[in-house]
ZAMARGU-4260 file (C-alpha; in steps of 0.2 Angstrom, whole numbers, plus 5000, padded with zeros to 4 digits):
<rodrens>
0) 4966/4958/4967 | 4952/4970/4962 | 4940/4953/4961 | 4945/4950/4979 | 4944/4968/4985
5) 4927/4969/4975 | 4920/4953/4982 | 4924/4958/5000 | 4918/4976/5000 | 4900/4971/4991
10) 4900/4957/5008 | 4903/4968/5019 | 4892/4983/5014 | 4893/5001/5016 | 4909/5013/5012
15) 4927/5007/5012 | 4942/5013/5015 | 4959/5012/5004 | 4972/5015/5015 | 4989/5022/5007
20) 4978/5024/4992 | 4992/5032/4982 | 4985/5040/4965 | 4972/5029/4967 | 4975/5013/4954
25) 4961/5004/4966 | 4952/5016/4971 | 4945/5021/4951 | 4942/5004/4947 | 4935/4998/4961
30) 4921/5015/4958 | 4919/5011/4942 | 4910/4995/4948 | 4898/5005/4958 | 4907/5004/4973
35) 4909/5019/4989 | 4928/5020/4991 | 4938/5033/4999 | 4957/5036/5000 | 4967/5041/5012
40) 4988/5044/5010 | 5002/5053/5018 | 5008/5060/5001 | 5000/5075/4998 | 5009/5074/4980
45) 4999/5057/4976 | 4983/5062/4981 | 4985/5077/4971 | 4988/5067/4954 | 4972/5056/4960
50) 4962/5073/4961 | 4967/5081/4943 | 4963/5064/4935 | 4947/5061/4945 | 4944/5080/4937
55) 4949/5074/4922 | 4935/5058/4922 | 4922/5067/4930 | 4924/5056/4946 | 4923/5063/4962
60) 4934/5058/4976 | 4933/5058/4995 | 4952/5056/4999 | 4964/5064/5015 | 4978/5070/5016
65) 4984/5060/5033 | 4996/5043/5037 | 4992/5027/5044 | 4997/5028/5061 | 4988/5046/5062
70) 4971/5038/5056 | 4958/5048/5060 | 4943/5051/5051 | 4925/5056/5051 | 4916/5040/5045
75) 4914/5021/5048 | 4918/5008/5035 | 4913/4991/5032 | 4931/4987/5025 | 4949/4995/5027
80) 4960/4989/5016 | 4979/4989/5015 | 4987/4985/4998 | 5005/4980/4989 | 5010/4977/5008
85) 5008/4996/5012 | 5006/4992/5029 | 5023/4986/5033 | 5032/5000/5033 | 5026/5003/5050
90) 5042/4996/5055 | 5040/4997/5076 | 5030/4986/5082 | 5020/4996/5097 | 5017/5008/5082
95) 5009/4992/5071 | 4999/4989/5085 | 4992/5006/5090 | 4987/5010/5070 | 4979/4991/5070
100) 4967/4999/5084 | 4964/5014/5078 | 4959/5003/5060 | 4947/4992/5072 | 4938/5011/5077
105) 4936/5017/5061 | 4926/5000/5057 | 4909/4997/5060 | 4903/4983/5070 | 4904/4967/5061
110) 4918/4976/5048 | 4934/4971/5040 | 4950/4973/5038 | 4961/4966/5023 | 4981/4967/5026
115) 4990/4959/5011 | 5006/4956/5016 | 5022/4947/5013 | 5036/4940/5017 | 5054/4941/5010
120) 5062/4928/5001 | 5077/4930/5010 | 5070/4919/5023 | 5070/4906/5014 | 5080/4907/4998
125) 5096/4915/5007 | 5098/4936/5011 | 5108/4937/4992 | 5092/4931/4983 | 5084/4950/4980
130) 5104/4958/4984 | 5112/4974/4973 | 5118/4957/4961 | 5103/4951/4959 | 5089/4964/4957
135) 5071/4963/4951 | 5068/4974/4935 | 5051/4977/4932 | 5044/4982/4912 | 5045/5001/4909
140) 5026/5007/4915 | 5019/5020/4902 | 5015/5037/4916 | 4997/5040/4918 | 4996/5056/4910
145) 5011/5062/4905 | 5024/5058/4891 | 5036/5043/4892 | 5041/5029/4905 | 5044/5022/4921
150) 5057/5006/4922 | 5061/4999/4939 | 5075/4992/4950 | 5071/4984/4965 | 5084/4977/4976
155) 5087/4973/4996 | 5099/4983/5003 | 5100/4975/5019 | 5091/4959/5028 | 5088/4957/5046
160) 5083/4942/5049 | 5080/4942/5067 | 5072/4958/5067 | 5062/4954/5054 | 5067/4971/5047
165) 5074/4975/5028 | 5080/4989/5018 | 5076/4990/5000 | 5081/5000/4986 | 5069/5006/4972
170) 5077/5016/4957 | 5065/5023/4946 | 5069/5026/4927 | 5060/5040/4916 | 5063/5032/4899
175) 5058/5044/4886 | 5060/5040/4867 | 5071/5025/4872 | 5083/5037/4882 | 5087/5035/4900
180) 5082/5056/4905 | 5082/5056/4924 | 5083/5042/4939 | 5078/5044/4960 | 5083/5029/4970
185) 5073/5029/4986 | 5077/5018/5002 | 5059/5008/5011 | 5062/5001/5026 | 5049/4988/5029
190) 5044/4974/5042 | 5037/4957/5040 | 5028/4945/5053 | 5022/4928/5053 | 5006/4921/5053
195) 5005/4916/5071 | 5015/4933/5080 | 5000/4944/5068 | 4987/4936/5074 | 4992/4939/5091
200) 4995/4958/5086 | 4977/4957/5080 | 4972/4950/5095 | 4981/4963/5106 | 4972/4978/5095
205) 4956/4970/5099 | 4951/4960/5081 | 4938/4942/5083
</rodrens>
């Protein structure tokens, strides 16, 4: 994914944008290749790790403290990217719309914007694929920084399938010295769309 993000940003010149950036796992990489990248998040807890490490590299940062929907910043960029399907937790769709068209004004003429995006396997492997049965367990993550690690449980709570809407569980696991030492499940309520109903969503916010 940092090929493709790499590729499209040297295309399109000028800064871009890492929207929901997080701690910044693209936004480092993507600096280190000589690239003009900022962040922006609605965690005020993520963007503070991204600052101590950037202190801690000697890498400066241009990130804000503001969400999606309220986008609303003093440059232009040549790419704004969404990543890991971020932008689907804009789950009504007059509110996807109206942060679509404030993206489009915080590009400059001729810019682009990079959505990566998915849709469920429910759809079409049946709405118990991903259930509380049948979880997705990720490899224990060593923490940036700090001692131990980080296993993961993902499964779907719930599945709308005419809504397009889901639920999913995520239980994260501080593993430290083989020992289970504290969990936090949180709930992310997400929408999908297909390929046809986005474009039109692009369409209506003003994209070519």
């Amino acid at each position: 994914e940092l090929a493709f993000y790499e590729r499209r940003i040297r295309a399109n010149g000028g800064l871009a944008l890492d929207q929901a950036c997080g701690t910044g796992r693209h936004i480092f990489a993507l600096l280190a290749r000589g690239l003009e990248v900022h962040g922006a998040d609605i965690s005020a807890e993520a963007l503070a790790f991204a600052r101590k490490e950037g202190e801690a590299r000697g890498v400066r940062l241009t990130l804000y403290h503001q969400s999606m929907e309220a986008c609303d910043l003093p440059h232009r960029y040549g790419t704004i990217y969404v990543a890991n399907g971020t932008f689907q937790i804009i789950t009504d769709r007059q509110a996807a719309i109206a942060t679509l068209q404030r993206f489009r004004q915080h590009l400059v003429p001729g810019g682009q914007l990079l959505l990566e995006m998915f849709v469920p396997d429910e759809v079409t492997q049946g709405p118990t694929c991903h259930d509380i049965d049948h979880p997705t367990r990720w490899d224990p993550e060593p923490r940036r920084g700090a001692e131990g690690a980080i296993a993961t449980t993902l499964w779907n709570e719930s599945v709308d399938l005419w809504e397009q809407t889901l639920v999913s569980k995520r239980r994260c696991d501080l593993v430290i010295g083989g020992k289970c030492v504290r969990s936090e499940v949180h709930a992310h309520p997400e929408r999908w769309y297909y390929h046809h109903e986005f474009l039109m969503m692009l369409e209506r916010a003003g994209y070519v």
